[in-house]
LOVEXVEX-256591 format. One line per field, with one value per residue: residue in one letter; x, y, z of N, C-alpha, C, O, CB in turn; residue number from 1. Coordinates in steps of 0.001 Angstrom, whole numbers. Glycine has a CB too. Example, Ala and Ser with C-alpha at 12.3 -4.5 7.8 and 13.67 -1.06 7.14 Angstrom:
% LOVEXVEX-256591
type: a,s .
n.east: 13190,12850 .
n.north: -5690,-2250 .
n.up: 7800,7080 .
ca.east: 12300,13670 .
ca.north: -4500,-1060 .
ca.up: 7800,7140 .
c.east: 13200,12900 .
c.north: -3300,30 .
c.up: 7800,7870 .
o.east: 14236,13409 .
o.north: -3319,1138 .
o.up: 8465,8039 .
cb.east: 11308,14084 .
cb.north: -4473,-598 .
cb.up: 9046,5725 .
seq: 1,2 .
//
This chain:
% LOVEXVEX-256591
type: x,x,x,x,x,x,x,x,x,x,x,x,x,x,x,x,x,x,x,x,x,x,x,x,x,x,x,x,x,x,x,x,x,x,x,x,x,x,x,x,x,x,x,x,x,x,x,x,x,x,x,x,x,x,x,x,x,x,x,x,x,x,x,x,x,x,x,x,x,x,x,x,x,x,x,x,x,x,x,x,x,x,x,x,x,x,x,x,x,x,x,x,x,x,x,x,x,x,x,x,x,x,x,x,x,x,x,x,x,x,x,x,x,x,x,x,x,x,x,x,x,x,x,x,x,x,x,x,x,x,x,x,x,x,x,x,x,x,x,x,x,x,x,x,x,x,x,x,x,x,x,x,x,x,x,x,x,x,x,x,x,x,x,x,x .
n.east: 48511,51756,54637,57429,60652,62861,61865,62525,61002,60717,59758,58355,56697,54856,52187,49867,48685,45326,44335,41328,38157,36927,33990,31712,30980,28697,26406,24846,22085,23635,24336,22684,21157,20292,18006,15778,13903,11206,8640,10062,10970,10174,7047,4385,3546,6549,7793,5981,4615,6068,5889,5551,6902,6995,7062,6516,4064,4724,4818,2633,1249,2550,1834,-1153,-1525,-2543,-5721,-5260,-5732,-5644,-2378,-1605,1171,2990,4469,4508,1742,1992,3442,2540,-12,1249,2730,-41,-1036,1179,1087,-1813,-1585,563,-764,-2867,-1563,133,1313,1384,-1980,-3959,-6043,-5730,-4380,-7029,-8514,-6474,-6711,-9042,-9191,-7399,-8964,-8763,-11374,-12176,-12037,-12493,-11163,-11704,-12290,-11965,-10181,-7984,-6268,-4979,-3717,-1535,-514,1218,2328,4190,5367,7315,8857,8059,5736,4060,4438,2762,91,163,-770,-3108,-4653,-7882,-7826,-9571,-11095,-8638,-8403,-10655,-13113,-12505,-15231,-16599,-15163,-15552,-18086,-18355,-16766,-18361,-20639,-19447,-17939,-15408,-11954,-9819,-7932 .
n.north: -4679,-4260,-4196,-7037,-6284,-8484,-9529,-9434,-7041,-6952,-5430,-7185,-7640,-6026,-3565,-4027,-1654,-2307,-2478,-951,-1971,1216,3232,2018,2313,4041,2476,2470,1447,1436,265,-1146,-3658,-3302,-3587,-1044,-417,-1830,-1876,-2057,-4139,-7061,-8516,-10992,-11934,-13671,-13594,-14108,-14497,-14302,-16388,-17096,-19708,-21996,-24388,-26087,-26974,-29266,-30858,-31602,-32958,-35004,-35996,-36482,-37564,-37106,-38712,-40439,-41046,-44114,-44298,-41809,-40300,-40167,-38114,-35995,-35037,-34068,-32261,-30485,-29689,-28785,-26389,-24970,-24907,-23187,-21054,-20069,-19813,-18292,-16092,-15553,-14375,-15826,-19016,-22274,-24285,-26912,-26433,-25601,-27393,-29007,-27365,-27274,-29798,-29860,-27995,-28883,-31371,-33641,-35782,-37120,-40057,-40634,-38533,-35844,-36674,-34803,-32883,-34389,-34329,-31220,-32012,-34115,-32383,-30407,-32310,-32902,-31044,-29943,-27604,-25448,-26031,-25768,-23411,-22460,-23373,-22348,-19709,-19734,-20740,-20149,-16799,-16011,-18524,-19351,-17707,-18332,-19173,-22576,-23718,-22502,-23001,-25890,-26087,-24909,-26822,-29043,-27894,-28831,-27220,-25549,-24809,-24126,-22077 .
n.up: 30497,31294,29515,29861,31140,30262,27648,24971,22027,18618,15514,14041,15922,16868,17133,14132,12003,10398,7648,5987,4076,1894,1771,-202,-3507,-5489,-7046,-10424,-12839,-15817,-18215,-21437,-21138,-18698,-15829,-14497,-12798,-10856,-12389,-15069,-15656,-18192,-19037,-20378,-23459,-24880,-22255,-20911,-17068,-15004,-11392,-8053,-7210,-9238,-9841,-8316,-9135,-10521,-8172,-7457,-9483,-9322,-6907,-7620,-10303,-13885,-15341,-18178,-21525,-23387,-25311,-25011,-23497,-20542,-19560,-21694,-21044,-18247,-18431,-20372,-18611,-16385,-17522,-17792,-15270,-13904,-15634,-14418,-12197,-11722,-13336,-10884,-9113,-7238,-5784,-7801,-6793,-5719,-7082,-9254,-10977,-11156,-13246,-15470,-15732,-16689,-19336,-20869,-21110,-19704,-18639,-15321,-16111,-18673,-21438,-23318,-26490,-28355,-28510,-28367,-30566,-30134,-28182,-28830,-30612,-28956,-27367,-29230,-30146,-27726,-26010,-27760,-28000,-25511,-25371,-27196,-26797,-24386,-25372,-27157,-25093,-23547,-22536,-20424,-19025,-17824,-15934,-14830,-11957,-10416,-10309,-12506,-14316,-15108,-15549,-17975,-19186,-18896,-20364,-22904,-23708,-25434,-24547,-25726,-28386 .
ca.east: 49676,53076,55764,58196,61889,63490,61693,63001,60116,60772,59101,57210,55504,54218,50416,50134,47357,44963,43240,39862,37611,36886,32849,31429,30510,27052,26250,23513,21821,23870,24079,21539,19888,20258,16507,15831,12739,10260,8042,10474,10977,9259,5812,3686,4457,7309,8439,5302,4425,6724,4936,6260,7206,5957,7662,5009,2963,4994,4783,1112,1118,3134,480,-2381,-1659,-3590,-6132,-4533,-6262,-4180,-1927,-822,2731,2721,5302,3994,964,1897,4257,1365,-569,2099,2473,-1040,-1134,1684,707,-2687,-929,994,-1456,-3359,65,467,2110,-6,-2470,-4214,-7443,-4791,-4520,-8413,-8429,-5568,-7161,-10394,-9200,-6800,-9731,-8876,-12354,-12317,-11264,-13055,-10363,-12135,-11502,-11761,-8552,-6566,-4798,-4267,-2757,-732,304,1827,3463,5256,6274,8315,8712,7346,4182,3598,3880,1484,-709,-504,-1679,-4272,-5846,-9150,-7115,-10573,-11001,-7393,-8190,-12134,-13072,-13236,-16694,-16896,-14429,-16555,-19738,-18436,-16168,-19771,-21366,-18451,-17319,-13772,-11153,-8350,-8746 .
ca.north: -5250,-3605,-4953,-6978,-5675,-9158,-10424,-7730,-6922,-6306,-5034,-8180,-7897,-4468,-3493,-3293,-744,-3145,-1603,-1097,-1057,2078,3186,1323,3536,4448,1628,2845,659,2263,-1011,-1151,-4377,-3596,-3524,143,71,-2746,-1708,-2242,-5767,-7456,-9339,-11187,-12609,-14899,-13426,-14890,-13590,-14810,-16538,-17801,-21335,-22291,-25528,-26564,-27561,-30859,-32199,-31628,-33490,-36064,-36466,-36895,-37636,-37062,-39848,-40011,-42161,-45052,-44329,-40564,-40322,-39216,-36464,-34379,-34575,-33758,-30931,-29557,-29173,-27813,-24851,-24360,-24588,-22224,-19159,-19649,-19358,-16727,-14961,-14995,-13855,-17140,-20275,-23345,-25259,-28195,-26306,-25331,-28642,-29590,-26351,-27570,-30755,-29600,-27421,-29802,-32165,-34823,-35183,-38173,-41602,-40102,-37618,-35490,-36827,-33773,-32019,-35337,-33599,-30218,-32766,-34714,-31954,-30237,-33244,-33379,-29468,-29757,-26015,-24260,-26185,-25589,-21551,-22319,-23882,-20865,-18431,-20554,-20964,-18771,-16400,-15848,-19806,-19709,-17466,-18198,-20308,-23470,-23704,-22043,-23842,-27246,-25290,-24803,-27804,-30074,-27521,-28782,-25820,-25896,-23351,-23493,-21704 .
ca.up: 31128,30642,28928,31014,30699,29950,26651,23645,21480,17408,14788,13755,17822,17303,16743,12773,10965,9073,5921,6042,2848,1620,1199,-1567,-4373,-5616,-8269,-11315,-14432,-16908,-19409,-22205,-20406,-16953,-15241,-13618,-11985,-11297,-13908,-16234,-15754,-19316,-18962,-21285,-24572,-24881,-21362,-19964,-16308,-13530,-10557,-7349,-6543,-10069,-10192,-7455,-10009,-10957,-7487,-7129,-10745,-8912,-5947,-8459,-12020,-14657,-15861,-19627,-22791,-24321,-26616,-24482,-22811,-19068,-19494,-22024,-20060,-17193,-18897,-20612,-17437,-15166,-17528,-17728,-13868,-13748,-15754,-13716,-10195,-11971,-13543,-9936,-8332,-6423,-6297,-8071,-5602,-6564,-7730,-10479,-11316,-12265,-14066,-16369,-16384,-17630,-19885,-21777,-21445,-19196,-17030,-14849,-16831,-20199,-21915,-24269,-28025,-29412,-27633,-28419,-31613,-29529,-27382,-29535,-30684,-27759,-26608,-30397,-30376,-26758,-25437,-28390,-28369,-24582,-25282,-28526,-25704,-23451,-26153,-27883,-23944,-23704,-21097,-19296,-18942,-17123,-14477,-14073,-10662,-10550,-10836,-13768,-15615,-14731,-15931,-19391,-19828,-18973,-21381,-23822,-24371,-26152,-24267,-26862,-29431 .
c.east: 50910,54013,57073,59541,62839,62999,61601,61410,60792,59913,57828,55970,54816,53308,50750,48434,46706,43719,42036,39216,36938,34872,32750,30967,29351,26993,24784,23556,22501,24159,22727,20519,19740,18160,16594,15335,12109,9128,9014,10982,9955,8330,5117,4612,5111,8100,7981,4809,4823,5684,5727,6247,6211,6142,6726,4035,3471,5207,3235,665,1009,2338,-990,-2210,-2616,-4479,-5695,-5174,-5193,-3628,-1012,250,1995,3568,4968,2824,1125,2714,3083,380,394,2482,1419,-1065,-25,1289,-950,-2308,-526,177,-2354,-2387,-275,1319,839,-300,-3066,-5732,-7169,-5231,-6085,-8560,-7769,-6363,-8281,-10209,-8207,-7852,-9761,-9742,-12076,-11546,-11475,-12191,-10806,-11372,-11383,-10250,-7617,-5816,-4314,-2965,-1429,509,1537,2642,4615,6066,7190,7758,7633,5946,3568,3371,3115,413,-1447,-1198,-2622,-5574,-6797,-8505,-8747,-10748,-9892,-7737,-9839,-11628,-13060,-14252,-17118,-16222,-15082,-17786,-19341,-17372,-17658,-20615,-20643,-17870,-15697,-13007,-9938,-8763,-7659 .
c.north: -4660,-4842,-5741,-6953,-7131,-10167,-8835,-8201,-6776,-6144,-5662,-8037,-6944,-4783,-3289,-2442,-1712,-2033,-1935,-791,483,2178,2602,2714,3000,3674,2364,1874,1374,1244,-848,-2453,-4410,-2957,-1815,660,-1597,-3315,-1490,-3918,-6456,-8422,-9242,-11475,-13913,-14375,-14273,-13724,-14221,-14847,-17306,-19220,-22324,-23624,-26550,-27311,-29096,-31902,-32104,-32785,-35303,-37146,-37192,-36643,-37496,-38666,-39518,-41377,-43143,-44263,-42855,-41120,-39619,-37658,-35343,-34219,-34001,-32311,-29725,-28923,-28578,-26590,-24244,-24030,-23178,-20682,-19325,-18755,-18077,-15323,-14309,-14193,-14911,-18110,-21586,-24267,-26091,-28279,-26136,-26753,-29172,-28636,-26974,-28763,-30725,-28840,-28538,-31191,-33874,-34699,-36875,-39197,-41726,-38942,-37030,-35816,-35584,-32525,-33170,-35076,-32567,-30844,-33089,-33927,-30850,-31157,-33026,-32432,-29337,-28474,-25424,-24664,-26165,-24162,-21522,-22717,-22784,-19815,-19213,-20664,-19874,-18371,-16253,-17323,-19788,-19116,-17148,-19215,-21652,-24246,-23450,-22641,-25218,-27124,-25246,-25525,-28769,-29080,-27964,-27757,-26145,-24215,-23195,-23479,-22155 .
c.up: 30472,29867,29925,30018,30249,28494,25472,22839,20082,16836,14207,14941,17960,16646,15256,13068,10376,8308,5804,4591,3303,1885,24,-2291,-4844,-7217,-9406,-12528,-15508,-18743,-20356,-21631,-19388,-16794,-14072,-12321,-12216,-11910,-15437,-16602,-16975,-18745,-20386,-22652,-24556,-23271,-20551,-18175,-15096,-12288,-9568,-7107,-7809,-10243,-9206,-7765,-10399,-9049,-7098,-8163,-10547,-8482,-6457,-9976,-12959,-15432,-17711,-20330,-22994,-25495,-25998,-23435,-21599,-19096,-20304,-21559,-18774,-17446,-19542,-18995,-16465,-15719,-17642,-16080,-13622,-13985,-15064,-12702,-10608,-12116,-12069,-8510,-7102,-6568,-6279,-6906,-6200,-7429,-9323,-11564,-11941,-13221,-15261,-17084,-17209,-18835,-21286,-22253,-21326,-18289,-16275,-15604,-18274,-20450,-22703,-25666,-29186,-29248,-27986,-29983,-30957,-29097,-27706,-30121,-30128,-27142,-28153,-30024,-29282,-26570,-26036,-28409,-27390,-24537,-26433,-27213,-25207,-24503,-26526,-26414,-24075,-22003,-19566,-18530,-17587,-15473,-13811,-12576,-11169,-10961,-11998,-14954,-15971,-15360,-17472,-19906,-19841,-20346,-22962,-24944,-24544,-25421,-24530,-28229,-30616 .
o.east: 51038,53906,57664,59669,63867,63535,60946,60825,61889,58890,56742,54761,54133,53202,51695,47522,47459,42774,41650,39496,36579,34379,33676,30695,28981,27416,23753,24576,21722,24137,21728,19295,19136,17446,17355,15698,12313,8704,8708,11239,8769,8807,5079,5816,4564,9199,8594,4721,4021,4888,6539,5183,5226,5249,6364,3326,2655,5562,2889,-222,318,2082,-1668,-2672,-3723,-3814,-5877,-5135,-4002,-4267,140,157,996,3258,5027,2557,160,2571,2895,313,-73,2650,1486,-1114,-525,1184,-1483,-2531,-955,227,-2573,-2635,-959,2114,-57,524,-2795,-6335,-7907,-6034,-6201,-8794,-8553,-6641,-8468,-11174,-8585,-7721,-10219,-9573,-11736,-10323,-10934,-12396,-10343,-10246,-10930,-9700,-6415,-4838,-3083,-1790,-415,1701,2545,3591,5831,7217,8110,6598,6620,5047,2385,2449,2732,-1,-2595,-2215,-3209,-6801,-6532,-8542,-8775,-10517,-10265,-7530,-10233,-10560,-13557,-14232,-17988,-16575,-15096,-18461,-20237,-16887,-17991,-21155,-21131,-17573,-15002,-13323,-9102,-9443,-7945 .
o.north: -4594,-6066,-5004,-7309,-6700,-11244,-7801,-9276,-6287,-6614,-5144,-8253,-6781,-5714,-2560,-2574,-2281,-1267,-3075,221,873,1096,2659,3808,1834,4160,2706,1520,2023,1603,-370,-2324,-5335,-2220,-1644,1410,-2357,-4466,-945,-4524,-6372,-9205,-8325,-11328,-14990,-14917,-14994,-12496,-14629,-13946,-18128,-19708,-23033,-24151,-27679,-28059,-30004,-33060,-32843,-33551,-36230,-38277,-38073,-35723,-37908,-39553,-38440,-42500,-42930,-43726,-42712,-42133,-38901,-36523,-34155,-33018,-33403,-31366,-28545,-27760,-27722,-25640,-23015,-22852,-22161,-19685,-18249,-17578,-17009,-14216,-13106,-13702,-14590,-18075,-21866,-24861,-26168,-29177,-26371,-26949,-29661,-29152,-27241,-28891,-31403,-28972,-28725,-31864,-34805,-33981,-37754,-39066,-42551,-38088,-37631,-35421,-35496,-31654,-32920,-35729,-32602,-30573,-32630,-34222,-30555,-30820,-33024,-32629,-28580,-28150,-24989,-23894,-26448,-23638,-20392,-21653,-22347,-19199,-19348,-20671,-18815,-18974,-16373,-17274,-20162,-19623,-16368,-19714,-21903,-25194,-24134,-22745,-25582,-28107,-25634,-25132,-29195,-29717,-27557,-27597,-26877,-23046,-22487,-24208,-22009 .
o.up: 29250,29804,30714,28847,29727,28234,25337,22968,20354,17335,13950,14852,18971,15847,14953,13885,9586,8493,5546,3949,4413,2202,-786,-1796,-4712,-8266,-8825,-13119,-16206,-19920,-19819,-21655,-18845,-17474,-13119,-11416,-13163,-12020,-16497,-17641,-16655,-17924,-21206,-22861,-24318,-23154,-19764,-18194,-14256,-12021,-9994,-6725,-7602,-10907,-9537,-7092,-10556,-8826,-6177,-7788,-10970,-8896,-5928,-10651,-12612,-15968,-18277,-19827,-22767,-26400,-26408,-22741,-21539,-18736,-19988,-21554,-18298,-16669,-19247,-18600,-15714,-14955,-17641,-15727,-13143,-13270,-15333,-12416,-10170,-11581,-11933,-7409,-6130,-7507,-5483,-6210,-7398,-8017,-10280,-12475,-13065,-14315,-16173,-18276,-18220,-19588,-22442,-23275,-21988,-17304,-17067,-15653,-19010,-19588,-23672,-25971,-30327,-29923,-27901,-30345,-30948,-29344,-27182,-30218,-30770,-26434,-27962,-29634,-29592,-26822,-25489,-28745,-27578,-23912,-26738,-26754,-25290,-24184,-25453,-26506,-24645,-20930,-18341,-17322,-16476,-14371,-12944,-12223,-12267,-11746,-12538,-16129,-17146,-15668,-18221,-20968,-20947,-21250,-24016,-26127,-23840,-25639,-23968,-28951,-31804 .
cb.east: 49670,54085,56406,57955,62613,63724,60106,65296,59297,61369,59816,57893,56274,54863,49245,50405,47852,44198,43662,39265,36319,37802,32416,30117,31476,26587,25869,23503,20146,25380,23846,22024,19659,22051,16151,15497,11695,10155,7133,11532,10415,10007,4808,2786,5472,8465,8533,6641,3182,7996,3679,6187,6332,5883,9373,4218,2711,7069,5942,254,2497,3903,-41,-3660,-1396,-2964,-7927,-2447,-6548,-4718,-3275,-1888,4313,3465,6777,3865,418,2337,5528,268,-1293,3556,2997,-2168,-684,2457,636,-3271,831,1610,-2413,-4186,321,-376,3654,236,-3342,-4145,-8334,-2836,-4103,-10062,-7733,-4122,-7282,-11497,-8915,-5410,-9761,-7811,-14912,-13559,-11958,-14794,-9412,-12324,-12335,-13330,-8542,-7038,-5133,-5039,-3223,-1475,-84,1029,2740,4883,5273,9888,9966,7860,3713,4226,5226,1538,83,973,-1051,-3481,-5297,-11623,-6061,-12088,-10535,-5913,-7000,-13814,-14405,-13255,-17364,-16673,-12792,-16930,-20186,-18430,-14670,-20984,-21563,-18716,-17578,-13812,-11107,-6796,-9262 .
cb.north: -6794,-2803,-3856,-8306,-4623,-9618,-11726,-7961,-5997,-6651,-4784,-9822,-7893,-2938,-1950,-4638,358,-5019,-2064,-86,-1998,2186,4225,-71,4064,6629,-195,4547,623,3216,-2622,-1291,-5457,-1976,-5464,832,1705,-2912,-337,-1184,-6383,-8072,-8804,-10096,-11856,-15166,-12330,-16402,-13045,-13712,-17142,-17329,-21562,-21543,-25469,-25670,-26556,-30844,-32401,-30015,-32908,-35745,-35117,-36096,-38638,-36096,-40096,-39867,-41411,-46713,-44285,-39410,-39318,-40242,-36513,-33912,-35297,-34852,-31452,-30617,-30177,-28468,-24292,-25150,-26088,-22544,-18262,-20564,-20421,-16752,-15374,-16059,-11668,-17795,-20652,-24445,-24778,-29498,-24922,-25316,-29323,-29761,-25182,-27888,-31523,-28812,-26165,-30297,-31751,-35365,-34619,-38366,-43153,-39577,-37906,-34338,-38014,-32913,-31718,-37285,-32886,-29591,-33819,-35244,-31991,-29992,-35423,-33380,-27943,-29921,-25021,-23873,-27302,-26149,-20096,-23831,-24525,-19804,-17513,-22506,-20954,-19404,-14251,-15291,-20522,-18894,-16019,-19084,-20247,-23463,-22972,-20759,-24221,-27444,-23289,-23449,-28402,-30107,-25972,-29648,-24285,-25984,-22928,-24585,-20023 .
cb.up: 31030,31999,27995,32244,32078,31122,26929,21879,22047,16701,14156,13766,19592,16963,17551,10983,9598,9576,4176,7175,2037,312,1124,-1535,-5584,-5579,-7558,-11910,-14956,-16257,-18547,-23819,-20504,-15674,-14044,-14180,-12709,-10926,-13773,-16350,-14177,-20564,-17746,-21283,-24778,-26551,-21019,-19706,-16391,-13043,-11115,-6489,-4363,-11285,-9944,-7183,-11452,-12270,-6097,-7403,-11673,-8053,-5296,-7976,-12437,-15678,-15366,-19651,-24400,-25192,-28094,-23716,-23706,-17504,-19884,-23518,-19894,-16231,-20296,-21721,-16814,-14565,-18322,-18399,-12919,-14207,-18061,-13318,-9217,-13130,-14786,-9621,-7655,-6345,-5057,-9418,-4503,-5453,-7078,-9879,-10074,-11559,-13465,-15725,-15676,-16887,-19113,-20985,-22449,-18793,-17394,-14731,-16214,-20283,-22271,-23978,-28849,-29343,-25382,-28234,-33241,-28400,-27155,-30420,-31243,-27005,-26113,-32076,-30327,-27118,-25738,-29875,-29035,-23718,-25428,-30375,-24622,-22544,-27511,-28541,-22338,-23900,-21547,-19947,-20457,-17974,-14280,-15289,-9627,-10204,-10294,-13767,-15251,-13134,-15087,-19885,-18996,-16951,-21134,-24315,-23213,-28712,-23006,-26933,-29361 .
seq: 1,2,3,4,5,6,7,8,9,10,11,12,13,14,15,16,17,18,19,20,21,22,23,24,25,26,27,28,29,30,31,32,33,34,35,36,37,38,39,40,41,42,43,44,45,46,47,48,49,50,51,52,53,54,55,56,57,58,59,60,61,62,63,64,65,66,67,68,69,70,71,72,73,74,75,76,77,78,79,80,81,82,83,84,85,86,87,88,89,90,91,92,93,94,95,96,97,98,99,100,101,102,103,104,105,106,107,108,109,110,111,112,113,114,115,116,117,118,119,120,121,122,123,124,125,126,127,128,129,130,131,132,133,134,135,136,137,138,139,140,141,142,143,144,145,146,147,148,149,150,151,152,153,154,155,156,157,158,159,160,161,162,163,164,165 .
//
């Protein structure tokens, strides 16, 4: 549509230019901790081994609690078992399901409504230590134990086999 000849136009009414960014420029890891590659990302140790949706494990925990002796707290039980459930899931590159869960339980040595008495100092003392005594936990587990079946973990917790060492 043209312009009509009786409304003046100024400077403010005219088309402006607007400024467009530029190309972005070509970003590189050049920091001493920047990550390069995805084999350079740290595993194991005190890094541990990142696993998806690991937090999964405390509402499964939720769903079915652990049967716990007199005298044990619910939270460091249930804290102890959700990082055992975790670096399972992890270690099987998953997120924890609820087979996780008897695993943990058998292995910490809650079976049914009988808690093994011979795991209740491990115990005790894992609930005392907070953090550090849940990553004493994880190393002390017999790593084969962590990521046998099911079945097998059942097979040599009834054989009372001990899987922290």
């Amino acid at each position: 549509m043209g312009q009509q000849p009786n409304i003046p136009l100024t400077i403010e009414d005219l088309p402006r230019a607007e400024p467009h960014p530029g190309p972005s420029r070509r970003w590189r890891a050049a920091r001493p901790g920047d990550l390069t590659s995805p084999g350079a990302v740290p595993q194991g140790g005190a890094f541990g081994t990142p696993g998806p949706d690991t937090g999964y494990a405390l509402l499964l925990l939720g769903e079915s609690p652990p049967a716990l002796p007199p005298g044990e707290r619910r939270g460091p039980a249930e804290q102890a078992m959700a990082a055992l459930m975790a670096a399972r899931a992890s270690r099987l590159g998953r997120a924890p399901v609820a087979a996780d869960a008897e695993v943990a339980s058998l292995i910490l040595g809650y079976r049914e409504a009988r808690p093994a008495p011979a795991l209740a100092p491990v115990r005790r003392r894992v609930a005392g230590e907070g953090e550090e005594g849940r990553r004493r936990l994880l190393e002390a587990v017999d790593q084969d134990a962590l990521v046998a079946s099911v079945q097998e973990v059942r097979r040599r917790a009834a054989a009372g086999e001990q899987m922290i060492g």
